[in-house]
MMTF fields as JSON, N, C-alpha, C and O atoms, coordinates in Angstrom:
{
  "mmtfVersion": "1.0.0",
  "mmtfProducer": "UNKNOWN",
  "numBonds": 287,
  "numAtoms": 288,
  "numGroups": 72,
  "numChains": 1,
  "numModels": 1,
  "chainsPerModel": [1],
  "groupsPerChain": [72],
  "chainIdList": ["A"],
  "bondAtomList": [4, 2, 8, 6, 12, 10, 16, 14, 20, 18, 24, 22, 28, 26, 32, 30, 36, 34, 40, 38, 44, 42, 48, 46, 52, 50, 56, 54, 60, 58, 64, 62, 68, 66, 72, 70, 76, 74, 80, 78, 84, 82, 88, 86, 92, 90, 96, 94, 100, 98, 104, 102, 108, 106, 112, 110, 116, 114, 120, 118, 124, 122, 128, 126, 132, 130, 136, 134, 140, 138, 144, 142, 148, 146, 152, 150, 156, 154, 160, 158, 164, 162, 168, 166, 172, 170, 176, 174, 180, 178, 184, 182, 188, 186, 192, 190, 196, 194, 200, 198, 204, 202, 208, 206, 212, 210, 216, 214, 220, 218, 224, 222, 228, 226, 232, 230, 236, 234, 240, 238, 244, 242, 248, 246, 252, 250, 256, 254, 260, 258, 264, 262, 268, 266, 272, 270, 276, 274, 280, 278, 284, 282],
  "bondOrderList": [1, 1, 1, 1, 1, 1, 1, 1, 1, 1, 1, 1, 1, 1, 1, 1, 1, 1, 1, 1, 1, 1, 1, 1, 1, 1, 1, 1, 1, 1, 1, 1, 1, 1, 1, 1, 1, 1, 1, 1, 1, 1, 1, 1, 1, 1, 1, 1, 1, 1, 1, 1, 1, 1, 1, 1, 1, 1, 1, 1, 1, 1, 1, 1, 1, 1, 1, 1, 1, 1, 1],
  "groupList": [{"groupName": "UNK", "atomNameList": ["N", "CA", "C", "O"], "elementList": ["N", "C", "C", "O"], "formalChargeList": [0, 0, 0, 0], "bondAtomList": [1, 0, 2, 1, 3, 2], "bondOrderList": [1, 1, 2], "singleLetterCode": "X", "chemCompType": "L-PEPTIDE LINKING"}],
  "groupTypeList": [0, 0, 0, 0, 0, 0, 0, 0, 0, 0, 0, 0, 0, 0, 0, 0, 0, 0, 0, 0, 0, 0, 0, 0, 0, 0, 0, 0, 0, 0, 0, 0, 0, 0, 0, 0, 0, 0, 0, 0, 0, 0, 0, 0, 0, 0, 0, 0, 0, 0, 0, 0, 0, 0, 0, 0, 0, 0, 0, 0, 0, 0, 0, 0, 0, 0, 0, 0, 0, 0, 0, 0],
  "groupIdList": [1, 2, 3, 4, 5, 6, 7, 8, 9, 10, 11, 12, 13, 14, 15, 16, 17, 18, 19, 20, 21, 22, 23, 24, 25, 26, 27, 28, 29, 30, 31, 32, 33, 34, 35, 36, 37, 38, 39, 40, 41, 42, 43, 44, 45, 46, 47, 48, 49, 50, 51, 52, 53, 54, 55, 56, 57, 58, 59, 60, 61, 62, 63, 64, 65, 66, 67, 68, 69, 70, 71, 72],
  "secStructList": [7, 7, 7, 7, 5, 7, 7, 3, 3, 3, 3, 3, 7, 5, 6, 6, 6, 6, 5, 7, 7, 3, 3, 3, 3, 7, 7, 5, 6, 1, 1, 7, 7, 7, 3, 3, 3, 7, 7, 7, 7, 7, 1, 7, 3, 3, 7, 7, 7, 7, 7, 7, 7, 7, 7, 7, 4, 4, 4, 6, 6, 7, 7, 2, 2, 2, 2, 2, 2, 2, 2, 7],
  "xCoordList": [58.222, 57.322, 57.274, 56.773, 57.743, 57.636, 56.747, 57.043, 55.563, 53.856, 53.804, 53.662, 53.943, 53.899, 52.254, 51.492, 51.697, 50.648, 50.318, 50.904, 49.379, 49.076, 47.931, 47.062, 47.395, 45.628, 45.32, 45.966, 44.55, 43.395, 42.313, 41.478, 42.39, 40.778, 39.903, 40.497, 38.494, 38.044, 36.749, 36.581, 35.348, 34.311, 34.449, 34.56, 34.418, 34.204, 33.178, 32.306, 32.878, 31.856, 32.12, 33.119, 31.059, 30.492, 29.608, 28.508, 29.995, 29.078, 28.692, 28.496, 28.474, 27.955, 26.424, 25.355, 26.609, 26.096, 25.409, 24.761, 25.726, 25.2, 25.447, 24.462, 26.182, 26.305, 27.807, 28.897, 27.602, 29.132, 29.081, 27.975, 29.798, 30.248, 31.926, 32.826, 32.026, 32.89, 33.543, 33.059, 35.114, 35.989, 37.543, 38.231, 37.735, 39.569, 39.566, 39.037, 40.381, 41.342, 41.952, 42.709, 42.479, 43.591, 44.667, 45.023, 45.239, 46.392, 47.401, 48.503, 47.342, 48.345, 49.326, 48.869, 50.788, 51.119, 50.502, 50.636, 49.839, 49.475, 47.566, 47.068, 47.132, 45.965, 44.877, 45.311, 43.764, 42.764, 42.656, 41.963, 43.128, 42.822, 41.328, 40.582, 41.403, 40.095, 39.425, 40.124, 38.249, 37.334, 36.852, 36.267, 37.147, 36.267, 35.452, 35.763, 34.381, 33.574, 33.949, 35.067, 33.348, 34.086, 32.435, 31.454, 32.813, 31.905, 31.919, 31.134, 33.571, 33.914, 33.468, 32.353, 34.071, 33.324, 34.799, 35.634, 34.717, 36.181, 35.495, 34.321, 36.387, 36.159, 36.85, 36.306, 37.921, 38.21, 36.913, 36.004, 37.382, 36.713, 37.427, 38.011, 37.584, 37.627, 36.85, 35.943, 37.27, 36.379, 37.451, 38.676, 36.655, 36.998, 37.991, 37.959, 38.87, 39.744, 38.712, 37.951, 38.669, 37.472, 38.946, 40.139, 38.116, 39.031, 38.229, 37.111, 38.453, 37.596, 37.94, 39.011, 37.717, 38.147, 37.206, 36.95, 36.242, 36.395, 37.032, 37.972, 37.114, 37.831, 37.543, 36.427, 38.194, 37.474, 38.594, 39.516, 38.371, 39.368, 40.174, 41.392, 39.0, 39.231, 40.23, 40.695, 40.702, 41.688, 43.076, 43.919, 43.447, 44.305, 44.787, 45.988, 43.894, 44.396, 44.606, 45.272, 44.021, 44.283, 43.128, 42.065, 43.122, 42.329, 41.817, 42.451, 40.242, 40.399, 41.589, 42.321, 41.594, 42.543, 44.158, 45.046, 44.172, 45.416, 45.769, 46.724, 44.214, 44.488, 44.626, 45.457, 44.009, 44.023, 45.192, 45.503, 45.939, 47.454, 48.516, 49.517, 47.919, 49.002, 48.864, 49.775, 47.231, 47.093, 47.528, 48.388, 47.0, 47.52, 49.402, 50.043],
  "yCoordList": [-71.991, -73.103, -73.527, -72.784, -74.604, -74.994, -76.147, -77.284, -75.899, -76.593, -76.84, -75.965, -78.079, -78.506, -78.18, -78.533, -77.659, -77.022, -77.385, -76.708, -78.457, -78.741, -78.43, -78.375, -78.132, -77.74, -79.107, -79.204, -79.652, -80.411, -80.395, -80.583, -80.035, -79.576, -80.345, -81.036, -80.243, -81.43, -81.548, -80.79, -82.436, -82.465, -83.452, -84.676, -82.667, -83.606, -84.35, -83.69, -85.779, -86.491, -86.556, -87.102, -85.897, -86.158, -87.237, -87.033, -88.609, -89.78, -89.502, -90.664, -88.802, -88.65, -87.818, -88.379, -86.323, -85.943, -85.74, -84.761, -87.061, -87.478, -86.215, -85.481, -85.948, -84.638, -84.567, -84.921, -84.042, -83.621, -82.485, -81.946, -82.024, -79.985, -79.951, -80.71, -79.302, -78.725, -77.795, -76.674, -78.355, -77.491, -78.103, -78.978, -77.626, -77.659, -77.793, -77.145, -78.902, -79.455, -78.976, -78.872, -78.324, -77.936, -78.192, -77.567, -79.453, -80.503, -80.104, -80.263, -79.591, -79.272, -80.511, -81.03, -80.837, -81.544, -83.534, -84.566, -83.087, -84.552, -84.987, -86.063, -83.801, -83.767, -83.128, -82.53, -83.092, -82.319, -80.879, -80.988, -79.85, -78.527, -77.587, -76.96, -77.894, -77.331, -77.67, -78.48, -77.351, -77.582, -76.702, -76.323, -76.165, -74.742, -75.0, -75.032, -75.172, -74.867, -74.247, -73.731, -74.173, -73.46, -73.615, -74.321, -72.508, -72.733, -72.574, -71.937, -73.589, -74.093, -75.277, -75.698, -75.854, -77.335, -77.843, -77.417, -79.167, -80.02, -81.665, -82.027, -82.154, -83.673, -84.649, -85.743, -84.726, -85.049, -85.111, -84.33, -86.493, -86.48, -86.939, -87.995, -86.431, -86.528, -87.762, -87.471, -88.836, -89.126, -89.907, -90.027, -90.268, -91.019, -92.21, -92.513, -92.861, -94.318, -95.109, -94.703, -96.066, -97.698, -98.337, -98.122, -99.307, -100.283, -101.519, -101.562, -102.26, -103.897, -104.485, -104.934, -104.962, -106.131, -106.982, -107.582, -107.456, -108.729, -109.252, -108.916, -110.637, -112.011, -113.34, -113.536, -114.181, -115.682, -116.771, -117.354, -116.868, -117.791, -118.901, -119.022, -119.801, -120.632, -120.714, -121.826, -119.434, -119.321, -119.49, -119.773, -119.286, -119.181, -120.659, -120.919, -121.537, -122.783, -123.174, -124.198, -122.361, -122.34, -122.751, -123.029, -122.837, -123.576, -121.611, -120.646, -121.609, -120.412, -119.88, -118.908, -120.215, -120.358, -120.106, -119.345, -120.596, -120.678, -118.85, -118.099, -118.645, -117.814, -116.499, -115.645, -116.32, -115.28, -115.026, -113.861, -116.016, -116.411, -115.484, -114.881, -115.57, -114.805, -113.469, -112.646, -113.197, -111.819, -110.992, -110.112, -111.282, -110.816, -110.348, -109.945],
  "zCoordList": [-113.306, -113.433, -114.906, -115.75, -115.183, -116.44, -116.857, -116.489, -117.682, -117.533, -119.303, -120.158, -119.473, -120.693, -121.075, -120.175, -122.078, -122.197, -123.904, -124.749, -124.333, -125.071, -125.637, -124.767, -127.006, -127.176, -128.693, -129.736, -128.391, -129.421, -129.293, -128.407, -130.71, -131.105, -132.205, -133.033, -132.235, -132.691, -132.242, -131.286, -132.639, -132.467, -131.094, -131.159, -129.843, -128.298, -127.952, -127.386, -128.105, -127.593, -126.178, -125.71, -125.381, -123.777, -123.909, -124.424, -123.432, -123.62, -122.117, -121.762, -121.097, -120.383, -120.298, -120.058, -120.559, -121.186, -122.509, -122.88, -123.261, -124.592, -125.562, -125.632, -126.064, -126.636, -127.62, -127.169, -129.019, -129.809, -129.724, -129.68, -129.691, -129.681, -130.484, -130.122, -131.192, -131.896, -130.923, -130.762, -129.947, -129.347, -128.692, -129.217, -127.864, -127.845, -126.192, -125.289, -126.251, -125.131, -124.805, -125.77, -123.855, -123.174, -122.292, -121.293, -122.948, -121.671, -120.998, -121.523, -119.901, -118.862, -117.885, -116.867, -118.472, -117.889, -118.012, -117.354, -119.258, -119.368, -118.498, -118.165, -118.442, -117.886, -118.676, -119.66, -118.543, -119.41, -118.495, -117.483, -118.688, -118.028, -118.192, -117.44, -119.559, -119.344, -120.595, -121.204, -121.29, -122.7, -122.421, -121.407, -123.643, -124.68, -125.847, -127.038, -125.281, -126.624, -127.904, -127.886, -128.929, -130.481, -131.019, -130.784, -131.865, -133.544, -134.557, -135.259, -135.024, -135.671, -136.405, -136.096, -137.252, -137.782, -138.23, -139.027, -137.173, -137.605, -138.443, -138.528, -138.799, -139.5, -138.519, -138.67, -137.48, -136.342, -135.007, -134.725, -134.376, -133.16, -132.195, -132.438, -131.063, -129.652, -128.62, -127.841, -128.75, -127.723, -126.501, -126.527, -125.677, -124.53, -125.099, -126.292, -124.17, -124.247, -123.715, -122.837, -124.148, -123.828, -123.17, -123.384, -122.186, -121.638, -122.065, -121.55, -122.665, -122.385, -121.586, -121.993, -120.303, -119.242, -119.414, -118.37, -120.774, -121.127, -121.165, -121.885, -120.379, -120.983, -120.662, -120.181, -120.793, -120.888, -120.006, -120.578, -118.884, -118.348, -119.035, -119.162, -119.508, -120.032, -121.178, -121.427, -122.067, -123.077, -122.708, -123.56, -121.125, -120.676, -120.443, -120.381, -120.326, -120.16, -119.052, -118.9, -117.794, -116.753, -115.694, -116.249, -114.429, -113.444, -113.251, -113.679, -112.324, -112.079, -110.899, -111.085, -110.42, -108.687, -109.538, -109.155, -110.218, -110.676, -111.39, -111.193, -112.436, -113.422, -112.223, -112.53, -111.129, -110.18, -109.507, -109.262, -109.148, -108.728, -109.726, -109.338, -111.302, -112.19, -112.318, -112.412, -112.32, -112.648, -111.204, -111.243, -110.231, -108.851, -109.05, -108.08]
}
């Protein structure tokens, strides 16, 4: 079994749990495997990817009917 197995480490923001903790990632295969706490102190942070799916029809120059036709 060959399991690409990555570790980053770093102060983890849980914006769920509202919370920073100082600890390490464990990426298996391109996945998060597990988080370990630490009590350590890093200058790095960890957080989540943002998506914006703001946007503005109208920039497109397009009818709406039309702009749904492209993104589809």
């Amino acid at each position: 079994m060959n399991e690409n197995i990555k570790r980053v480490s770093g102060n983890i923001v849980d914006v769920l749990k509202r919370q920073i903790y100082p600890g390490t990632l464990v990426i298996c295969n391109g996945r998060i495997a597990d988080i370990k706490r630490e009590m350590k102190t890093y200058q790095t942070f960890i957080i989540p990817g943002f998506i914006d799916s703001h946007f503005h029809v109208e920039s497109s120059m397009l009818v709406p009917s039309e702009f749904t036709e492209v993104i589809i």
